[in-house]
Backbone as XML, in Angstrom:
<?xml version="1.0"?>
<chain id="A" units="angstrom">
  <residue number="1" name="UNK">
    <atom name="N" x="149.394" y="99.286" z="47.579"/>
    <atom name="CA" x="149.571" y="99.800" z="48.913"/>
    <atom name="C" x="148.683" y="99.002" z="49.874"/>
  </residue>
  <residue number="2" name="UNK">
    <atom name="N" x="149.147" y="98.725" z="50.852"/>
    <atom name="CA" x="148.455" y="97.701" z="51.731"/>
    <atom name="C" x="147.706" y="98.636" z="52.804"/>
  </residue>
  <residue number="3" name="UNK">
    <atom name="N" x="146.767" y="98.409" z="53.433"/>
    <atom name="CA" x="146.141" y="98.858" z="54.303"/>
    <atom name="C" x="146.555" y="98.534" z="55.620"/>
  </residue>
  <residue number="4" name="UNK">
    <atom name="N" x="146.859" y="99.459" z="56.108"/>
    <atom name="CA" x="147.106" y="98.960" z="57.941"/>
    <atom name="C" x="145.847" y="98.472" z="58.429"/>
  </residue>
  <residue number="5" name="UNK">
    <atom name="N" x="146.359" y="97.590" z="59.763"/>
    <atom name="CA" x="145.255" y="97.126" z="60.138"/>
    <atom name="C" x="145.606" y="97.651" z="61.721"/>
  </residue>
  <residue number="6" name="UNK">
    <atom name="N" x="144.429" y="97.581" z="62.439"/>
    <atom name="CA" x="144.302" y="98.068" z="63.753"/>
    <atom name="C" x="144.729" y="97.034" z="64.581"/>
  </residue>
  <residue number="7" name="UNK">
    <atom name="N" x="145.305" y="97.012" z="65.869"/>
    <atom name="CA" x="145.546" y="96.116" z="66.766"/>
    <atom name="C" x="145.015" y="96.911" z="67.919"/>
  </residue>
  <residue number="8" name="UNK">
    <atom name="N" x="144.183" y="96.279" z="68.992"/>
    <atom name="CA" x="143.717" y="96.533" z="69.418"/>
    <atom name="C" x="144.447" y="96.067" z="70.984"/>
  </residue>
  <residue number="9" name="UNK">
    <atom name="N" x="144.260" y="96.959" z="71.733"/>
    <atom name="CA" x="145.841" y="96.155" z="73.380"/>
    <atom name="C" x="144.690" y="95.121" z="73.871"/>
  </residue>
  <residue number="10" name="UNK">
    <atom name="N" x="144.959" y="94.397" z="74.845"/>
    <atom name="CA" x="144.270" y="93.481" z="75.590"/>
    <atom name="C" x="143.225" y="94.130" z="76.413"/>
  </residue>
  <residue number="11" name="UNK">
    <atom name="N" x="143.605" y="94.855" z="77.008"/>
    <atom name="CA" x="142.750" y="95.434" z="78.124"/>
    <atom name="C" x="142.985" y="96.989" z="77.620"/>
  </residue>
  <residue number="12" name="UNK">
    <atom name="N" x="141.948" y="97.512" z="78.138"/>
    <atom name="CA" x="141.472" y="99.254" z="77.773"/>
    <atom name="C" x="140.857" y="99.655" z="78.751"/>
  </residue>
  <residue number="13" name="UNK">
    <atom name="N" x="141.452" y="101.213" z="79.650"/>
    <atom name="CA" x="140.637" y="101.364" z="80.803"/>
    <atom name="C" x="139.732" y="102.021" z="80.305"/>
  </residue>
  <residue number="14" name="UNK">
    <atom name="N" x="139.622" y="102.512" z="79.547"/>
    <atom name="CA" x="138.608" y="103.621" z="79.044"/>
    <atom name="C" x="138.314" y="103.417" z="77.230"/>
  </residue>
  <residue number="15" name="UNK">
    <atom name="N" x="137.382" y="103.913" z="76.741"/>
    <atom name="CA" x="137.022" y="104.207" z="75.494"/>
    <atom name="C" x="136.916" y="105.489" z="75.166"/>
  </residue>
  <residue number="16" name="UNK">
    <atom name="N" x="137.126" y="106.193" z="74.233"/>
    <atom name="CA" x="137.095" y="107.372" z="73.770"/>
    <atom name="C" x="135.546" y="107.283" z="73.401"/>
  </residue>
  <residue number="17" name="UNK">
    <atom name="N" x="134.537" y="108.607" z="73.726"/>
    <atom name="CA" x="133.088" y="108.061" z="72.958"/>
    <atom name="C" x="132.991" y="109.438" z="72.473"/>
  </residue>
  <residue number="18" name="UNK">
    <atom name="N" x="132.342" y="109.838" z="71.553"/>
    <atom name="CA" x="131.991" y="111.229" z="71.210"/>
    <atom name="C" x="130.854" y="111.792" z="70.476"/>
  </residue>
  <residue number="19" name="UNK">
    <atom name="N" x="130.197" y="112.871" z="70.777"/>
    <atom name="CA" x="129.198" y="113.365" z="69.806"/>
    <atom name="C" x="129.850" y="114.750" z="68.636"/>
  </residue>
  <residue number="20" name="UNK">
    <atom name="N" x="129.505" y="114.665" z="67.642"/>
    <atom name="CA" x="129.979" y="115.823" z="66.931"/>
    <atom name="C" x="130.152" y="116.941" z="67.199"/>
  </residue>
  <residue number="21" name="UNK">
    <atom name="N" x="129.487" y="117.635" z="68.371"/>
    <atom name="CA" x="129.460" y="118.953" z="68.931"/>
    <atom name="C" x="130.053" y="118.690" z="69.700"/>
  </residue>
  <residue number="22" name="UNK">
    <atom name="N" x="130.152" y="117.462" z="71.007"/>
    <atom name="CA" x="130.881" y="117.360" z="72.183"/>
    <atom name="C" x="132.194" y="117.230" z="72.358"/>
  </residue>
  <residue number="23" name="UNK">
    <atom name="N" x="133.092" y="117.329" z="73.215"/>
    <atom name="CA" x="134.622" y="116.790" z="73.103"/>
    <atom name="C" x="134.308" y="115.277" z="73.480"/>
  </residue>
  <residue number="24" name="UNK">
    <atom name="N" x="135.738" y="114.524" z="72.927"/>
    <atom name="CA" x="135.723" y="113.380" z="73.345"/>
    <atom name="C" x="135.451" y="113.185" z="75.014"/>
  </residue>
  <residue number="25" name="UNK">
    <atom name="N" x="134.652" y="111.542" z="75.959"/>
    <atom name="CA" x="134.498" y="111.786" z="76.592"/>
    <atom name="C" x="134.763" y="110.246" z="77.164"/>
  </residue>
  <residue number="26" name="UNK">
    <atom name="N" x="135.975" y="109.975" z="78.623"/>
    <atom name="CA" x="136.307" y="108.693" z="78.299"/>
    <atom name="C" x="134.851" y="107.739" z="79.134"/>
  </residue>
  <residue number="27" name="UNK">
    <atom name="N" x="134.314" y="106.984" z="78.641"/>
    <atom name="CA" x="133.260" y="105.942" z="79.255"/>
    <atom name="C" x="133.977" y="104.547" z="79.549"/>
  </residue>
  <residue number="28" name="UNK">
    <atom name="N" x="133.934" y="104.665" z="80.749"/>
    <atom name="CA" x="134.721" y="103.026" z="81.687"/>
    <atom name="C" x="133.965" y="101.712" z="81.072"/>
  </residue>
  <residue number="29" name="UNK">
    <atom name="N" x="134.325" y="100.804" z="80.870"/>
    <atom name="CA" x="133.849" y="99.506" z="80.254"/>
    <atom name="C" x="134.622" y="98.433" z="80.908"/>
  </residue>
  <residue number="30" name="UNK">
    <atom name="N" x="133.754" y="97.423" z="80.737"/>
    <atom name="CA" x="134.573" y="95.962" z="80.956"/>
    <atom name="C" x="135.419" y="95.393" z="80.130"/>
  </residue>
  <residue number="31" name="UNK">
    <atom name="N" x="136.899" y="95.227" z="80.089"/>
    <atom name="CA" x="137.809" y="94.706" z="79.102"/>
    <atom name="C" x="137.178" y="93.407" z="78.592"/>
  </residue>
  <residue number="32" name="UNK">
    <atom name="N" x="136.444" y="92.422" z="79.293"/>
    <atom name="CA" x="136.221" y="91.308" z="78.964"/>
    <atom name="C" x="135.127" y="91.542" z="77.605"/>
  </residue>
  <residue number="33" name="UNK">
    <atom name="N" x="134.705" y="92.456" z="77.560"/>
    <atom name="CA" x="133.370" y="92.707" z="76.596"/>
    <atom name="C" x="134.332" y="93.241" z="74.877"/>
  </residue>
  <residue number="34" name="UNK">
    <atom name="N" x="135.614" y="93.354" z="74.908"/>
    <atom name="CA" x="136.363" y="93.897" z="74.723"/>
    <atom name="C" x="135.967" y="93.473" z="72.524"/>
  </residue>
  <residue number="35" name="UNK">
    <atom name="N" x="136.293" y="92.173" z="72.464"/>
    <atom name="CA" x="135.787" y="91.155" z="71.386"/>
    <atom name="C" x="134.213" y="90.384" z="71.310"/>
  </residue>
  <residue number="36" name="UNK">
    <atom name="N" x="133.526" y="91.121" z="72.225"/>
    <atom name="CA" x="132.241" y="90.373" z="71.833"/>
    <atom name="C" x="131.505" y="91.393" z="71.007"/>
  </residue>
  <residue number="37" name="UNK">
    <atom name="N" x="130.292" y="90.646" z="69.940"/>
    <atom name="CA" x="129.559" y="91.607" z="69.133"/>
    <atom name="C" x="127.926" y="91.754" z="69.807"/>
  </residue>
  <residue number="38" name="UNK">
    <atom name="N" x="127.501" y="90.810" z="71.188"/>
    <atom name="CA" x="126.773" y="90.971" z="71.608"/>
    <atom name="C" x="126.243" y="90.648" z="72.861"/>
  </residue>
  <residue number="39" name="UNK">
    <atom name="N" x="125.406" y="91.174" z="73.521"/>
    <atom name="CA" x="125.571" y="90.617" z="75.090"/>
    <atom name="C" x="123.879" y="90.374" z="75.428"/>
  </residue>
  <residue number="40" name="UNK">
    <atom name="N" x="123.516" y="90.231" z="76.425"/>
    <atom name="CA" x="122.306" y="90.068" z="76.840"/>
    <atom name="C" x="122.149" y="90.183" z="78.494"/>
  </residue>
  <residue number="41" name="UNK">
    <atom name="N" x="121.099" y="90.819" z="79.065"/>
    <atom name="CA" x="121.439" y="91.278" z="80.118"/>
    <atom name="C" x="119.690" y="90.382" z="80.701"/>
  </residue>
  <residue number="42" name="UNK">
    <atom name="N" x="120.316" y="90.011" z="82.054"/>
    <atom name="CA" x="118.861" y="89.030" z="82.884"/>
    <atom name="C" x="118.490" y="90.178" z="83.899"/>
  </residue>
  <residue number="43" name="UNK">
    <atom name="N" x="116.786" y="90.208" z="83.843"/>
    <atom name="CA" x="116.585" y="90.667" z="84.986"/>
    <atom name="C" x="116.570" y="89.692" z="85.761"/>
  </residue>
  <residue number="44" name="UNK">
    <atom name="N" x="116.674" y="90.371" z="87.446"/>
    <atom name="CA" x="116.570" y="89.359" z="88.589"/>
    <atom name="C" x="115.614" y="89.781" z="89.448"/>
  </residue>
  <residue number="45" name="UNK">
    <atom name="N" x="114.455" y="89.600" z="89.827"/>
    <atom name="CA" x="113.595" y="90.089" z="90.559"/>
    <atom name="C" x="113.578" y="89.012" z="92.407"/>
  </residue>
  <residue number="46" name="UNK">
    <atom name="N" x="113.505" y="90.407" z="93.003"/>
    <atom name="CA" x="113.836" y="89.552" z="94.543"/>
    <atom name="C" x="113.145" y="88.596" z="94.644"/>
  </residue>
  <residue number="47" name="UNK">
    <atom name="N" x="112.758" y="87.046" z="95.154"/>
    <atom name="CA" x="111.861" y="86.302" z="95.022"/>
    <atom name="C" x="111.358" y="86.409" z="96.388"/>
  </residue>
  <residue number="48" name="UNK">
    <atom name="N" x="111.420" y="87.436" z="97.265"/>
    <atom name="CA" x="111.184" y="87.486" z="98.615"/>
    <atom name="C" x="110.171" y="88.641" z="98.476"/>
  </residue>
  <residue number="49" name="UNK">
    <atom name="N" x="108.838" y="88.422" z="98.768"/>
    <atom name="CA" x="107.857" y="90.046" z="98.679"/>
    <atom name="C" x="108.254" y="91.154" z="99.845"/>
  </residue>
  <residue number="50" name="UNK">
    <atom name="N" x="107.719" y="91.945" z="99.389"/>
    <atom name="CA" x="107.985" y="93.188" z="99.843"/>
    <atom name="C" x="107.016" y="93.277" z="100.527"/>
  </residue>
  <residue number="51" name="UNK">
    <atom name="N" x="107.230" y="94.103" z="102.123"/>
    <atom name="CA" x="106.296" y="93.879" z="103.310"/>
    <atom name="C" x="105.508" y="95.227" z="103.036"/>
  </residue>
  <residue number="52" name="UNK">
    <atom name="N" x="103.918" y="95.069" z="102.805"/>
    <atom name="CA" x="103.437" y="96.177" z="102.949"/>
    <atom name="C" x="103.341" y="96.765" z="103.636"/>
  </residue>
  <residue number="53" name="UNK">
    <atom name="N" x="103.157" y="98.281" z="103.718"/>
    <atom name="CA" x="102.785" y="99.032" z="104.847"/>
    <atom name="C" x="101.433" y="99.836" z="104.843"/>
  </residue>
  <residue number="54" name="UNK">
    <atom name="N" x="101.202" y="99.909" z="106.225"/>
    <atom name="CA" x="99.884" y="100.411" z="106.410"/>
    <atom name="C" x="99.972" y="101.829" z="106.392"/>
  </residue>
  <residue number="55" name="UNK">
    <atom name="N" x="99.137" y="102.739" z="105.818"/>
    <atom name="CA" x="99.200" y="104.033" z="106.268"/>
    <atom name="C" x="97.830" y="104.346" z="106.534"/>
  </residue>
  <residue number="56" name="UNK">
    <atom name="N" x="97.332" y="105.590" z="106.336"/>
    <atom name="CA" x="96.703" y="106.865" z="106.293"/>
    <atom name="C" x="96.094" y="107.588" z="105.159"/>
  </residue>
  <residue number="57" name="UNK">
    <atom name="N" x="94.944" y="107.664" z="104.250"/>
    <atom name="CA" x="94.899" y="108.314" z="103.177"/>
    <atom name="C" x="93.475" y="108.747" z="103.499"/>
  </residue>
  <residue number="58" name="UNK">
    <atom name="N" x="93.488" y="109.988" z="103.173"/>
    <atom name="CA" x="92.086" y="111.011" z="103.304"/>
    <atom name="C" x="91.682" y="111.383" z="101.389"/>
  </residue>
  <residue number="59" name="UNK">
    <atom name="N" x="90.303" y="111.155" z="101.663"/>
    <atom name="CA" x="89.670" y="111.013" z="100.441"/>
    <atom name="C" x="89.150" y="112.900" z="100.717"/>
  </residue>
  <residue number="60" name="UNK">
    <atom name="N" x="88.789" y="113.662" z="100.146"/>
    <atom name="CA" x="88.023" y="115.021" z="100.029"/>
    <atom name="C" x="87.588" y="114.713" z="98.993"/>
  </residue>
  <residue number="61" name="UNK">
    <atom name="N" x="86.174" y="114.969" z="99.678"/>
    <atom name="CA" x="84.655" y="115.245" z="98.461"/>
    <atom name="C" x="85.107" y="116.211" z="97.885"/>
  </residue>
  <residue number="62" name="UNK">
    <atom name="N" x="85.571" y="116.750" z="96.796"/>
    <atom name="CA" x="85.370" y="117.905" z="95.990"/>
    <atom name="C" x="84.013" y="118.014" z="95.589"/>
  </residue>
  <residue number="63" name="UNK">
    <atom name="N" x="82.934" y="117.706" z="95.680"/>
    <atom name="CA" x="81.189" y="118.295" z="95.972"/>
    <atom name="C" x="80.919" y="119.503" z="96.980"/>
  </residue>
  <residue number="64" name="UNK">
    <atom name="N" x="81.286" y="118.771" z="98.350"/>
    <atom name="CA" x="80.666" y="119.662" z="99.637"/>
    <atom name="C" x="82.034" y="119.274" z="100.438"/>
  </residue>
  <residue number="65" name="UNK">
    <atom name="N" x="83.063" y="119.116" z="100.059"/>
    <atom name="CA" x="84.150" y="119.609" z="101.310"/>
    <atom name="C" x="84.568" y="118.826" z="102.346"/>
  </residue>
  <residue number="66" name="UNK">
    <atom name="N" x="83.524" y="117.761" z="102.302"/>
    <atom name="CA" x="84.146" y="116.719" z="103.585"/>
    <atom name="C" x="85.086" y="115.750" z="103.058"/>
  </residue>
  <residue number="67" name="UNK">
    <atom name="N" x="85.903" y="115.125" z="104.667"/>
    <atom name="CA" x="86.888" y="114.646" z="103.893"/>
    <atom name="C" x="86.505" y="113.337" z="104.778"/>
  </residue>
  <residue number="68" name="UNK">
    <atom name="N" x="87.228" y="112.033" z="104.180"/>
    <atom name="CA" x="87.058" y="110.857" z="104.790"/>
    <atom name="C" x="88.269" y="110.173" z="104.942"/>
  </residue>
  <residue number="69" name="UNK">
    <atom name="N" x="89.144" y="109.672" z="106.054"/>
    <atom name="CA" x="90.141" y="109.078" z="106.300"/>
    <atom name="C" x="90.205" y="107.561" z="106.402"/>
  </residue>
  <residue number="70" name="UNK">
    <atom name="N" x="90.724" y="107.048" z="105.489"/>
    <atom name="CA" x="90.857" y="105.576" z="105.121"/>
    <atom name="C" x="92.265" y="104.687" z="105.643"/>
  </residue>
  <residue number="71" name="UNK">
    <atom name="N" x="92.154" y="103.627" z="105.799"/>
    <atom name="CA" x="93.686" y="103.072" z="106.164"/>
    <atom name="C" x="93.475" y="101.509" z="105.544"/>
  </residue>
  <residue number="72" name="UNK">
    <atom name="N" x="94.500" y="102.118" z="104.761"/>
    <atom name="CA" x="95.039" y="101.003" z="103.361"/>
    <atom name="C" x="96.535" y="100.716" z="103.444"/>
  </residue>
  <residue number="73" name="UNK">
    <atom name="N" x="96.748" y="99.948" z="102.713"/>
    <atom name="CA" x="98.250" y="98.987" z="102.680"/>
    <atom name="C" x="98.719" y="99.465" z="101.512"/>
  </residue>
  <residue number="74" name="UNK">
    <atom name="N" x="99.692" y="99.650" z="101.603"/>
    <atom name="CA" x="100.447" y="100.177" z="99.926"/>
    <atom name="C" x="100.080" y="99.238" z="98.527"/>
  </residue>
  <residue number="75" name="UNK">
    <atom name="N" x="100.188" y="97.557" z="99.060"/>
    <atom name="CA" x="99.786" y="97.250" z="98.010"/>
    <atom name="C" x="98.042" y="97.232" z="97.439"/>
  </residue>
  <residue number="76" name="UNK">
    <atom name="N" x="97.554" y="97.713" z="97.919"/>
    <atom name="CA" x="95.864" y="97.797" z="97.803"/>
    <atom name="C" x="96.006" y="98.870" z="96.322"/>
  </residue>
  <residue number="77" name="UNK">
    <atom name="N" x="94.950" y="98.416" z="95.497"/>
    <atom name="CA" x="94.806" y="99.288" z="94.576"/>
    <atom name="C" x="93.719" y="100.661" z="94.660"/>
  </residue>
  <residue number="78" name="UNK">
    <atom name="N" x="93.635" y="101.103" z="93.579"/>
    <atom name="CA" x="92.846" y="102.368" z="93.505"/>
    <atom name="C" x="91.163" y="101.733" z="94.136"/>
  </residue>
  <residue number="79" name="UNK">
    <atom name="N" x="90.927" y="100.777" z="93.242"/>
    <atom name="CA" x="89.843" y="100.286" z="93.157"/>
    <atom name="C" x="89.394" y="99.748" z="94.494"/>
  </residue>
  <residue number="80" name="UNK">
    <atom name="N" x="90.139" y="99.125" z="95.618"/>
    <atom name="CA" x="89.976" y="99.220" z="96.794"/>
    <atom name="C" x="89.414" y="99.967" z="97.656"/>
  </residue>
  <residue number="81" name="UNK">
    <atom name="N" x="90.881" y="101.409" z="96.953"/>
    <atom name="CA" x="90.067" y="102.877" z="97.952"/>
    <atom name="C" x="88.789" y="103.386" z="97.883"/>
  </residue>
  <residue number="82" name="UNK">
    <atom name="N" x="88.178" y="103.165" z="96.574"/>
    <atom name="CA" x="86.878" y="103.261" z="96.044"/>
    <atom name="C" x="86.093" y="102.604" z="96.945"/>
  </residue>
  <residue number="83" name="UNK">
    <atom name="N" x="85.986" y="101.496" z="96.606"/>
    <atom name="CA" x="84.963" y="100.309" z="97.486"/>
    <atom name="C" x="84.961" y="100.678" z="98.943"/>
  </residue>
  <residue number="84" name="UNK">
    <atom name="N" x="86.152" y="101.382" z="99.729"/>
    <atom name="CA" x="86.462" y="101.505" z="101.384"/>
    <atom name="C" x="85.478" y="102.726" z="101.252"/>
  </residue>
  <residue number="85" name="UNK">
    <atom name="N" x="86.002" y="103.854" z="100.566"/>
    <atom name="CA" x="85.389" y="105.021" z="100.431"/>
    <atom name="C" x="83.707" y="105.230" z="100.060"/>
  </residue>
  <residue number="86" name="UNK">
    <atom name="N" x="82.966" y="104.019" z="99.469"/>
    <atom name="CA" x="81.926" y="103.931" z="99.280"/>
    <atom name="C" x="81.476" y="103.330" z="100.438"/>
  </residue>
  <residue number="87" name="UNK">
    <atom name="N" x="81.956" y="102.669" z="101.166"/>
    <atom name="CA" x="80.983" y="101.747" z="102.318"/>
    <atom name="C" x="80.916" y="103.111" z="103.602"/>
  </residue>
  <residue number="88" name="UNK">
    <atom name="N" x="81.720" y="104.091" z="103.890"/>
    <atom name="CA" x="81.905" y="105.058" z="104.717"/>
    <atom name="C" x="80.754" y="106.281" z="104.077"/>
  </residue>
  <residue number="89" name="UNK">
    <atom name="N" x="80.765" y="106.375" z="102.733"/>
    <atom name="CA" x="79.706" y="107.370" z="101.748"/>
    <atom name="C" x="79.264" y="106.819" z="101.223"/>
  </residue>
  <residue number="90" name="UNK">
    <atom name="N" x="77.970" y="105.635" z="101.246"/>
    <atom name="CA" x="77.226" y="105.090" z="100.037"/>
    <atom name="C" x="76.355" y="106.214" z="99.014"/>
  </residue>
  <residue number="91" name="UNK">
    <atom name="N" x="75.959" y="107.704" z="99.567"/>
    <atom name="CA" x="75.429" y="108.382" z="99.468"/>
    <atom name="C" x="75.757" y="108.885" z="98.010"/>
  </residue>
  <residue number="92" name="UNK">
    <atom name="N" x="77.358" y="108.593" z="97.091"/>
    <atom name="CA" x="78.313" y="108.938" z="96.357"/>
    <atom name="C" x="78.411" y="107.415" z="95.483"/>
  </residue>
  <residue number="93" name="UNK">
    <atom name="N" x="76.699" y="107.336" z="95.223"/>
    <atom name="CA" x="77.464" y="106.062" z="94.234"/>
    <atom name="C" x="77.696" y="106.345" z="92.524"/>
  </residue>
  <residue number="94" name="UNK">
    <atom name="N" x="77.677" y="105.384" z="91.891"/>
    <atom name="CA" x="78.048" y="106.057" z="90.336"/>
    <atom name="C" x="79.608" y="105.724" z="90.411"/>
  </residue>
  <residue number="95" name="UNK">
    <atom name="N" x="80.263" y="106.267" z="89.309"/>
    <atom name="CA" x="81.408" y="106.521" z="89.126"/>
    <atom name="C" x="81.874" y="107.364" z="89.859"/>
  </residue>
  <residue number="96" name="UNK">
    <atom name="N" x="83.300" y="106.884" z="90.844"/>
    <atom name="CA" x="83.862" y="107.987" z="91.887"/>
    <atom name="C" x="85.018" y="108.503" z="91.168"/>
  </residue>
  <residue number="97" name="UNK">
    <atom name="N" x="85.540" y="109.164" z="90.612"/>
    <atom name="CA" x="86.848" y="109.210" z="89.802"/>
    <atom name="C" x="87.907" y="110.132" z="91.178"/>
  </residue>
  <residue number="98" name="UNK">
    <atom name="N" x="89.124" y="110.191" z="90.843"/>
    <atom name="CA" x="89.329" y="110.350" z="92.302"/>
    <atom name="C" x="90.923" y="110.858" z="90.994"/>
  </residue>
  <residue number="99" name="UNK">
    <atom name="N" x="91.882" y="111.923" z="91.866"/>
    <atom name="CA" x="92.846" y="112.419" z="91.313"/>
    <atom name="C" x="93.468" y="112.691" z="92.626"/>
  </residue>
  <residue number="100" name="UNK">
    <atom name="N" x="94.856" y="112.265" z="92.378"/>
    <atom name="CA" x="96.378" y="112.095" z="93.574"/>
    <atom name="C" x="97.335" y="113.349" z="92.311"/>
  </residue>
  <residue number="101" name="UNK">
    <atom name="N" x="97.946" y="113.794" z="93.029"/>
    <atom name="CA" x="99.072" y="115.109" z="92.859"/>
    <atom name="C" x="98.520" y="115.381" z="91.475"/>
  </residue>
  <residue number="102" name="UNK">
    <atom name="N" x="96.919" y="115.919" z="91.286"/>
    <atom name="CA" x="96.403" y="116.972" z="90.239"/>
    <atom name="C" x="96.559" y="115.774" z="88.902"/>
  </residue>
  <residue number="103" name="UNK">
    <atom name="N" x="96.583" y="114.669" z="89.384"/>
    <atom name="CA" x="96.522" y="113.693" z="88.127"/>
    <atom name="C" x="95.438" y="112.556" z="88.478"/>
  </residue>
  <residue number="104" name="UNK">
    <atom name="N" x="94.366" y="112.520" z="87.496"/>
    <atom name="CA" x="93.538" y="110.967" z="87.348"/>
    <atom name="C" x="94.136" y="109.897" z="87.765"/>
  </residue>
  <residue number="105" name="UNK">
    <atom name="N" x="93.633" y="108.821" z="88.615"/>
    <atom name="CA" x="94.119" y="107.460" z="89.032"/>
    <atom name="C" x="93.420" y="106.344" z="88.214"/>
  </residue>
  <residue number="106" name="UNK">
    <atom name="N" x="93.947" y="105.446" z="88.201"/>
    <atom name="CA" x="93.303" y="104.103" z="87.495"/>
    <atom name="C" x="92.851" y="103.333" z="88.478"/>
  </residue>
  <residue number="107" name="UNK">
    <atom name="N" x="91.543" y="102.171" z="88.525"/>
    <atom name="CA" x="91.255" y="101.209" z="89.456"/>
    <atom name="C" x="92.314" y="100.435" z="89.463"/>
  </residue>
  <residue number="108" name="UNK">
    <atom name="N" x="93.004" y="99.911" z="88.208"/>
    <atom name="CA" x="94.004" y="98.791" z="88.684"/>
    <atom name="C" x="95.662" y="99.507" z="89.229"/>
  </residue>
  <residue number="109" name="UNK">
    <atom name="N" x="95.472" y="100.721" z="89.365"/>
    <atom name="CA" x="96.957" y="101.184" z="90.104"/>
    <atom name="C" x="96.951" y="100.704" z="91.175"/>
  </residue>
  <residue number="110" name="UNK">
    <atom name="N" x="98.105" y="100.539" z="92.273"/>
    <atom name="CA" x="98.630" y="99.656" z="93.548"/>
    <atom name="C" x="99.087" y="101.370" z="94.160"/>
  </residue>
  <residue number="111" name="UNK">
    <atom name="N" x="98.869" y="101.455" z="95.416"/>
    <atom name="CA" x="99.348" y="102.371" z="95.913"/>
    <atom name="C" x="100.462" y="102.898" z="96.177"/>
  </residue>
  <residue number="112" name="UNK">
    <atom name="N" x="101.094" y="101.874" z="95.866"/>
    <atom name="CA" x="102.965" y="101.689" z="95.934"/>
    <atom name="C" x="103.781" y="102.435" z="95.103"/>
  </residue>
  <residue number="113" name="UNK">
    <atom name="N" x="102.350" y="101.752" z="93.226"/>
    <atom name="CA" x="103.079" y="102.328" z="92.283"/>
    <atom name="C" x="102.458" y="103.476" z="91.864"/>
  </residue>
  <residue number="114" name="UNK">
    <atom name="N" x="101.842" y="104.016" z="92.784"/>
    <atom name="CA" x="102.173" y="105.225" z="92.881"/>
    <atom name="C" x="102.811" y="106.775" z="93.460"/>
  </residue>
  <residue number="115" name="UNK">
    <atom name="N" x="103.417" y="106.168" z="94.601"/>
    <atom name="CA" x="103.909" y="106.497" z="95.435"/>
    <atom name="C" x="103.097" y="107.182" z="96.543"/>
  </residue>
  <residue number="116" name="UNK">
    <atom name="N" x="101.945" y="106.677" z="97.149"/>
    <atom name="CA" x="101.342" y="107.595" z="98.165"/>
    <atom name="C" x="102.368" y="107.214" z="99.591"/>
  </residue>
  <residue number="117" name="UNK">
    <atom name="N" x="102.179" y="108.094" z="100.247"/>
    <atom name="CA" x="102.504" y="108.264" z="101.779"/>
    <atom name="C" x="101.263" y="108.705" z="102.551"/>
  </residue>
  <residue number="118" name="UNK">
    <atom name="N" x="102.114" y="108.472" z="103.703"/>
    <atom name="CA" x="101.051" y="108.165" z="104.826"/>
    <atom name="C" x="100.762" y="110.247" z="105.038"/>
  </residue>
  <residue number="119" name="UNK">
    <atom name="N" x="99.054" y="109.895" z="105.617"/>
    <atom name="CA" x="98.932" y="111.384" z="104.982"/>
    <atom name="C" x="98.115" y="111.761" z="103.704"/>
  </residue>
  <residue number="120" name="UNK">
    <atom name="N" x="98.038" y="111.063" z="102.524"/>
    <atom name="CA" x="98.515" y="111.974" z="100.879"/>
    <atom name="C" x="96.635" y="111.468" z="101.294"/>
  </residue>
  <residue number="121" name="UNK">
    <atom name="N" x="96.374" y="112.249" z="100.140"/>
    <atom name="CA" x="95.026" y="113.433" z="100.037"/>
    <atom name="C" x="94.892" y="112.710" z="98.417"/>
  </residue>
  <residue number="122" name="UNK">
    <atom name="N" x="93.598" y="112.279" z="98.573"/>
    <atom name="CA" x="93.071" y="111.778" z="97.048"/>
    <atom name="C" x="91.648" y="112.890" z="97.137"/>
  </residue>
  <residue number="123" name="UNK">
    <atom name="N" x="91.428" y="113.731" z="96.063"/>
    <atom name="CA" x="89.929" y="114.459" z="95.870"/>
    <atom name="C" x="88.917" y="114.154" z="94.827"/>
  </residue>
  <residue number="124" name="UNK">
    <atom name="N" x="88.020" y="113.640" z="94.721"/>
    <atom name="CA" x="86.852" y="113.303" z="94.101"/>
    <atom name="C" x="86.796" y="114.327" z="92.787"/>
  </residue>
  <residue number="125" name="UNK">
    <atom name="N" x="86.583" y="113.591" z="92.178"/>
    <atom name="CA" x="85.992" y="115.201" z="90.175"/>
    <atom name="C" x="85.303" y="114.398" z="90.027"/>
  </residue>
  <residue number="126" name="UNK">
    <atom name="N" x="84.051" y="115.495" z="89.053"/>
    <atom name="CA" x="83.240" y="114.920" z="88.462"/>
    <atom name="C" x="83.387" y="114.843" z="86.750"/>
  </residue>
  <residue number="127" name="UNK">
    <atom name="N" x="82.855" y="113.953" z="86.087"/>
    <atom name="CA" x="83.791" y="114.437" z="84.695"/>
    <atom name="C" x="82.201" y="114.598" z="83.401"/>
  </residue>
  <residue number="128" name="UNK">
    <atom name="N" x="82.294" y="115.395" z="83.104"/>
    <atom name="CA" x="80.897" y="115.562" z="82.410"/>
    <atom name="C" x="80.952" y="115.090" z="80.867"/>
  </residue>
  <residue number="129" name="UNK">
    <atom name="N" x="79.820" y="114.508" z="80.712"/>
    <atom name="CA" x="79.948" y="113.937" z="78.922"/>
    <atom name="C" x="79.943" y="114.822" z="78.013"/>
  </residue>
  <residue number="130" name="UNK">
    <atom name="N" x="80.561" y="114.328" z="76.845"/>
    <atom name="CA" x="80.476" y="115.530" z="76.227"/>
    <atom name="C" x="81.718" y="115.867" z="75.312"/>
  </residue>
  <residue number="131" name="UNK">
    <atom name="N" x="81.676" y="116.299" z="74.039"/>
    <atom name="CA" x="82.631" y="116.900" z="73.198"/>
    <atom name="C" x="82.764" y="118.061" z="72.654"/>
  </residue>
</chain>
């Protein structure tokens, strides 16, 4: 007994895809990809930079309550705000550790990638040694 074999049409608007619990579900594809067993995909990164912007960022002492208003460029890092924030409070030297939306920041984060806006509120912790 011979085995059938599959023929496959030229072009396919859709694929049938499915999970065992799910119903079939059709996923759109490129016909041209139709016979290949592998592809490879390029990133392209704009080669044109991205214009920083200036904002607004207020530091609060979580010590005694005062707050200090800084104006930084999105791409400026953490470690920046530090150094700005120390020349305005030298009084606060040591380690400044500093937390944006109830989360720890890193010196080498960029303000960008973290998403501050003009406005956003960084507050000072102190972090005690210890296990």
């Amino acid at each position: 007994m011979a085995t059938p074999q599959l023929q496959w049409p030229m072009a396919l608007p859709v694929r049938l895809q499915h999970c065992p619990r799910d119903p079939p579900i059709p996923v759109l594809y490129d016909p041209t990809f139709l016979n290949t067993t592998h592809t490879s995909l390029l990133v392209v990164k704009n080669p044109e930079p991205t214009r920083a912007s200036r904002f607004t960022v207020t530091v609060l002492n979580g010590s005694d309550g005062k707050r200090v208003q800084l104006v930084l460029k999105s791409t400026d890092t953490i470690g920046k705000l530090q150094k700005s924030f120390l020349l305005k409070r030298p009084d606060l030297t040591g380690s400044l550790n500093l937390a944006y939306n109830g989360k720890p920041v890193q010196g080498h984060q960029s303000l960008g990638e973290l998403g501050v806006k003009d406005g956003a509120t960084f507050i000072t912790f102190q972090r005690c040694p210890g296990g």
